[in-house]
Structures are given as C-alpha cells and as structure tokens.
Steps between C-alpha positions, in 0.01 A plus 500: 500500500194328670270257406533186233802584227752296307848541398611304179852373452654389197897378436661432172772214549698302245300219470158567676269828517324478886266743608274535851240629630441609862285634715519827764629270761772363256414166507509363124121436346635376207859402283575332128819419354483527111844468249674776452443624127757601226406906476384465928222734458278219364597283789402826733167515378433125492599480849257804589196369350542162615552612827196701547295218313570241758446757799229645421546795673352830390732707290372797668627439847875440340656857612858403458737316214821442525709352225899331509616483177818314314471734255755766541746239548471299203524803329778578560689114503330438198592813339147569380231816494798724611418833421772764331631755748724807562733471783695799615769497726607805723851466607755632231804497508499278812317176390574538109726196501239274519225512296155457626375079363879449478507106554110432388468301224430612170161377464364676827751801468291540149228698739684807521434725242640839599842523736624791653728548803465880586683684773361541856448313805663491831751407717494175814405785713292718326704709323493645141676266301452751180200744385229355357548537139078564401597602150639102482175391650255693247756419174448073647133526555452699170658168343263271672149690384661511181500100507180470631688394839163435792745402796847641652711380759685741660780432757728781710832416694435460864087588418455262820664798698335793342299487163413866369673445205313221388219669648559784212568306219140267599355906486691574160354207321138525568531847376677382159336116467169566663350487847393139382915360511566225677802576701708247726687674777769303674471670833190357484629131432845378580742578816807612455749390215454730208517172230268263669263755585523648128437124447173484650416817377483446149330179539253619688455769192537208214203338723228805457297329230508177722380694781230620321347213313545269836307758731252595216441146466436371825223761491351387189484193580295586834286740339410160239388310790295784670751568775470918454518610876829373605813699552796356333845439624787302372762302721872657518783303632542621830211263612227796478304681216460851261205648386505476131648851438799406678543211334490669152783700660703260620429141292845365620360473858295206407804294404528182738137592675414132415683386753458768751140417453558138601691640806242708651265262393712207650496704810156619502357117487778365745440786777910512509647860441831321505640191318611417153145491262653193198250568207502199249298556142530323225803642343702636750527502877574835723645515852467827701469597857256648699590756766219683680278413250659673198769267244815646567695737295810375338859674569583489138538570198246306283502433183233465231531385156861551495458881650683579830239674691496641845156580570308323789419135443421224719705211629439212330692172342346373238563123347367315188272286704140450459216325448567496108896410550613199231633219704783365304724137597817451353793271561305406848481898598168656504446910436215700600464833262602763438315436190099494531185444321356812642132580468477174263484283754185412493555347175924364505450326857523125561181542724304696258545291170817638375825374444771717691625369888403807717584520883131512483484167409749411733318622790171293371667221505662504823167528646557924611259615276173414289459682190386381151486137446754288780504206312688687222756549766479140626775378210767722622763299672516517880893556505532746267158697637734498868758627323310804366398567839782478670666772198138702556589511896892581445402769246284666781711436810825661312315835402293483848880541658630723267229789584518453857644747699631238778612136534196443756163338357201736384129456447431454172176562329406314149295657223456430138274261349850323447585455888329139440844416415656512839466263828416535832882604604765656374833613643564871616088523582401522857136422386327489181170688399328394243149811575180402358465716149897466470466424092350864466720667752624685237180641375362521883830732614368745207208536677582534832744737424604834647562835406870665577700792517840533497787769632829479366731807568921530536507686857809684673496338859719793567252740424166303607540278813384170402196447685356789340599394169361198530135609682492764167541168326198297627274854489601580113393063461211525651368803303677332204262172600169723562543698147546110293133397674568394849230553811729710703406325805659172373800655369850355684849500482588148398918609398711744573869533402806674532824459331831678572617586123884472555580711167349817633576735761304669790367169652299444191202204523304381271154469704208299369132464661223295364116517616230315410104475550188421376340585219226741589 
C-alpha cells in the first residue's frame, strides 16, 4: 500500500480504554486514554470518536482497525452472556468415566444444554479406537435443533493426531442444524489432552454470541464515525491478529491479548525483540517476555475462570497492582492492592478530589508523577508514602524474578499509564525503558501488529527425517501466514519446535512452526 494511509488501534483494559492512530510509517499521529466503561462497547466508541476528533485526520485514508478486547474474558470469569451449547464427545467406551465439564462449577457448567459422548475416535497413534457411531451423532444433533441449540462443541480422542471423525460429525450437523451452526472443533483449538482441550472447546462455543456482538460492534462503531474503508482485525493472544471471520470462529483466542498487546507494543516502542515488557494499568499489572519480537508462549496449562484449559496462551504473571490499588496502613504495615478503584479513579483518588489512598497518590506525592491536583497529595505523610514505595518496588522486583528464565539481569521495558509508580532502578533489570507513547503501548501493539500462521502436526521421525519435517513445517506456516493476510514477501519463520512425545512409539515429535508478516 502506497501513498498517505492510517491504521487505527484501539485496546479495552480494566480500567482505561486507549486507542491510536498512526501513520504508513508507523509513527503514532495521535493517542487518548478514556475509562473503561461498564458494557466496554460504549467505552470503544468514545475512545474512537475522540480519537479522530483530536487528530483530525481524514476518515477516508484510515484502511486498517484493529481492536483488543477484554471482552471474551470477562465473559467467561464473570459468568455472563454465555450462550447455551451442545457438546459431543467422541470417545466411548474409552473416556466415559469422566464426563465432559466434570469439575466446572455449576453456574458456568449451566451452558451446556445437550451432552452426548458417542463412540469413535482414535488411538495415540492413529488408530481406530472404535467406529464412528453417525446414528449417535444425528440422534445428539436432532436434540440440539430441537432446543433451538446455535453452537456445538465437538471434541474427538487424540483429534490433535488425526480428526476425520470430528471432521464428520462438523458435516452431519450442518446438514441436520443448518449450514448457519456454529461449530467449535477442538483440533482446531487445544493440543493434546482430551479434557483440557474439550475445555477450551466448549468455551470457545459458549462464547459465539460474544464473538459476534464484539466484532459486529467494533464495526458499528467505525461506520458511526465515518471510518467505512478500513479492514478490520482483532488482536489474538499470540501477539498477532485475525480477520474478523476467524475471530467469530475462534473467540477464545482473544483471551489475554491485552497483554500480548502491551508486549509487542512494549517491544515495538523500545526497539528490543528481547527483554521482559512490565505493563502497569490501573487495576492490575502484567509481566511477560519478549523473544524475537513475539510474547512468549507459556508451557502450561492455563486456567481461566476456574476451567483447565490447554490451548495456547501467553506467558504472563499478573499482580493486583496498579494505578487504582487502595493503599492501606495497619499496625505500622502498609499494603498496596490487590483491591482497586478501577476506572473510578478519576473520581476516588487523593489527587483528584476523592477520598481513597491510591498508589497514584503515592507516586504524586513522592514527586514521580504529576497528575490531578499535587497539593491534594501534599498531606500524605512522608514515611508512610516511602513505605508504599518501597511495597510498590518489592511487589515488582518479586514477579520480575519469578518470570525470568535465569538468575542474570534483563532489560526491562515499562508500559502502562501506571508505570509512574516505579523508580529509576530496580533489582533483576539490566536497564530500564520507559519508550515515549509507553501509556498506550497497549493500544499501539494492536496496531502494529502482524498477521500469523501456524503448523502444528505429531510427526514419526522414523518415518520423516527431521529436517524435512521440520522445512514442511515452515512451508505449510508460511502459506498458513499468506492465506490470514500477510504480504508474502514479509512472511518469516519467527518459532519452530520439536518435541520428542515419550508416550508414543516410532520416534514420534510433536513439531510446531510459526510465521509471521505484514499485513498486505
């Protein structure tokens, strides 16, 4: 794309909403940081129009939009706008001892309304486990349309090494629901474990009226303030983005892009494609680490809500430290968080008129920061404002050495409109970097964002040497990267893995590739 364009970025956090603008040369024409509303899609389209008031630029020349979005997530911790689902397992009689949601709690377990666990899938190495049983797979989905069921998660034993059978019962349930089913496949979403990829699966079903009212949203609220011409993309957690197609699909993949957002943005501003990116907001503050430009992947299991998942997520500690945290004396010992004011800080803090000790207020008053009025600040005793640092700095330096990969020091970059809170120094950094723009990294990594594609396959070493399993790899990513939206002549390999599974025979690997490029 030549000539004069924009790309707009927008991120939903806790506390604040932040969305930039910036130009073909990404350098950023224009940011604001508005609070974060109670529904977030008013927040979203406050943040959009006062964002292109105070640019100014010309709504026509915006060709991209890219939105990270909290949404998904509180769904699901909050137990709210969870759609009802079918979820049908194919494993019997293997996996019938466990029941699919068997330690959920009842209120989120609530979203299933149609079980079935039918027999079918396959063997560690590819084997039969047990015919397909399609009459069990038309008698389940027959229930659902009966219900009025819209979504269905279906989830095969060992789909991660082959996945016709949930391939076929995806084919039997357009024919009996409709071609207009939403369907969850967990081949398409979790690694292997059958329950915390079943896991993923049927939240990622339970989120399909999310999905849609997030993405149809975001466009609304462009089309309200003229922006018509812009392709749209949404931020997924592996630091890169989906058009908004795949992100109807697959909903769950914007869990945790917040703070992959901050990471890639963290980078992006710092010019580091390695070191830990420490994103303080107002609520909560996230540690993650950048290698070669991308957050990295955690080893994991995660879990969300309660839910055991194994899906991919990022790496990241998070702590009840923010802008917003209460700061609390008692009996001579002084607490930061975990409890906040949130978005309402601009009303509760010291510094703003309110009432409520904020480490906020505590930074104002050491003289780190000025925001709202100082002289509010100014009646905060000295001793107990050091000691609220000095809890601030430990609260940091602890997580900062639990996320590290090595006892050795590590350049640290500090976003967040939050990062006020820290000094100059602190232990286990080799330098700090505090990037110009660093309160709207979050909303600046959205933008700057790349497109991916990913190869994941279970390979015999045995039967395909190694090398050649792994340069099929990186040419299946880089298609994989080219199809999502990427100019193929940025496309690279920025990961490639192979693991020895120990559980299955023949040499057996499981080899992962990632590419990535720019959007075209």
């Amino acid at each position: 794309m030549s000539g004069k364009f924009y790309r707009l970025g927008v991120d939903v956090g806790g506390t604040n909403t932040d969305a930039v603008i910036i130009d073909e040369n990404l350098a950023v024409a224009a940011n604001v940081k508005v609070p974060t509303s109670a529904d977030i899609q008013s927040g979203i389209k406050e943040a959009i129009q006062a964002l292109l008031e105070s640019s100014g630029v010309d709504r026509k020349l915006i060709k991209k939009a890219m939105l990270g979005t909290t949404q998904c997530t509180n769904a699901i911790v909050e137990r709210k706008r969870l759609s009802q689902i079918g979820i049908l397992r194919i494993g019997a009689p293997a996996t019938t001892g466990i029941k699919p949601m068997v330690d959920w709690d009842d209120e989120l377990s609530a979203v299933a309304a149609e079980t079935a666990i039918i027999r079918g899938g396959y063997e560690f190495d590819g084997k039969p486990l047990a015919d397909f049983d399609r009459d069990g797979a038309r008698s389940f989905f027959e229930r659902c349309k009966a219900k009025g069921i819209k979504s269905v998660a279906i989830s095969q034993l060992f789909s991660v090494v082959r996945d016709e059978n949930e391939t076929e019962a995806a084919r039997i349930a357009r024919e009996i629901m409709g071609s207009d089913v939403y369907i969850s496949h967990s081949s398409k979403i979790g690694s292997m474990g059958l329950i915390e990829r079943e896991n993923a699966t049927i939240l990622n079903a339970a989120l399909y009226e999310v999905a849609r009212a997030f993405t149809e949203g975001f466009v609304a609220s462009l089309r309200e303030q003229g922006v018509t011409g812009a392709d749209i993309y949404f931020s997924q957690n592996d630091g890169t983005l989906m058009n908004r197609e795949t992100a109807r699909r697959y909903p769950i993949f914007t869990i945790a892009s917040g703070p992959t957002n901050s990471i890639r943005g963290g980078g992006f501003l710092s010019g580091l494609s390695d070191a830990v990116v420490v994103d303080i907001g107002g609520t909560t503050t996230d540690f993650g680490i950048l290698r070669k430009g991308f957050p990295r992947e955690s080893g994991v299991a995660v879990t969300i809500g309660g839910v055991r998942t194994n899906f991919r997520m990022p790496d990241v500690i998070s702590i009840g430290l923010g802008g917003g945290s209460v700061v609390r004396e008692k009996n001579g010992v002084v607490t930061v968080g975990p409890d906040s004011v949130g978005f309402e800080i601009s009303k509760k803090a010291l510094v703003f008129g309110g009432d409520t000790l904020t480490a906020t207020d505590i930074a104002v008053r050491l003289g780190m920061a000025s925001v709202g009025d100082p002289a509010k600040a100014a009646r905060i005793d000295a001793a107990l404002a050091e000691k609220a640092l000095r809890r601030i700095v430990e609260m940091v330096e602890e997580s900062l050495d639990s996320i590290k990969t090595s006892g050795e020091d590590i350049d640290v970059v500090l976003v967040g409109g939050g990062s006020i809170l820290l000094p100059e120094k602190i232990a286990g950094a080799r330098k700090l970097y505090r990037p110009e723009n660093f309160a709207v990294a979050n909303a600046i990594g959205s933008a700057i964002s790349k497109v991916s594609g990913v190869y994941e396959k279970l390979v015999s070493f045995n039967e395909v040497p190694r090398e050649k399993a792994i340069e099929d790899g990186k040419a299946e990513a880089v298609k994989l990267a080219i199809q999502a939206g990427a100019k193929p002549e940025t496309v690279e390999i920025v990961d490639v893995e192979d693991a020895p599974l120990q559980y299955q025979p023949n040499n057996t690997n499981r080899v992962k590739v990632k590419a990535a490029g720019e959007l075209a």
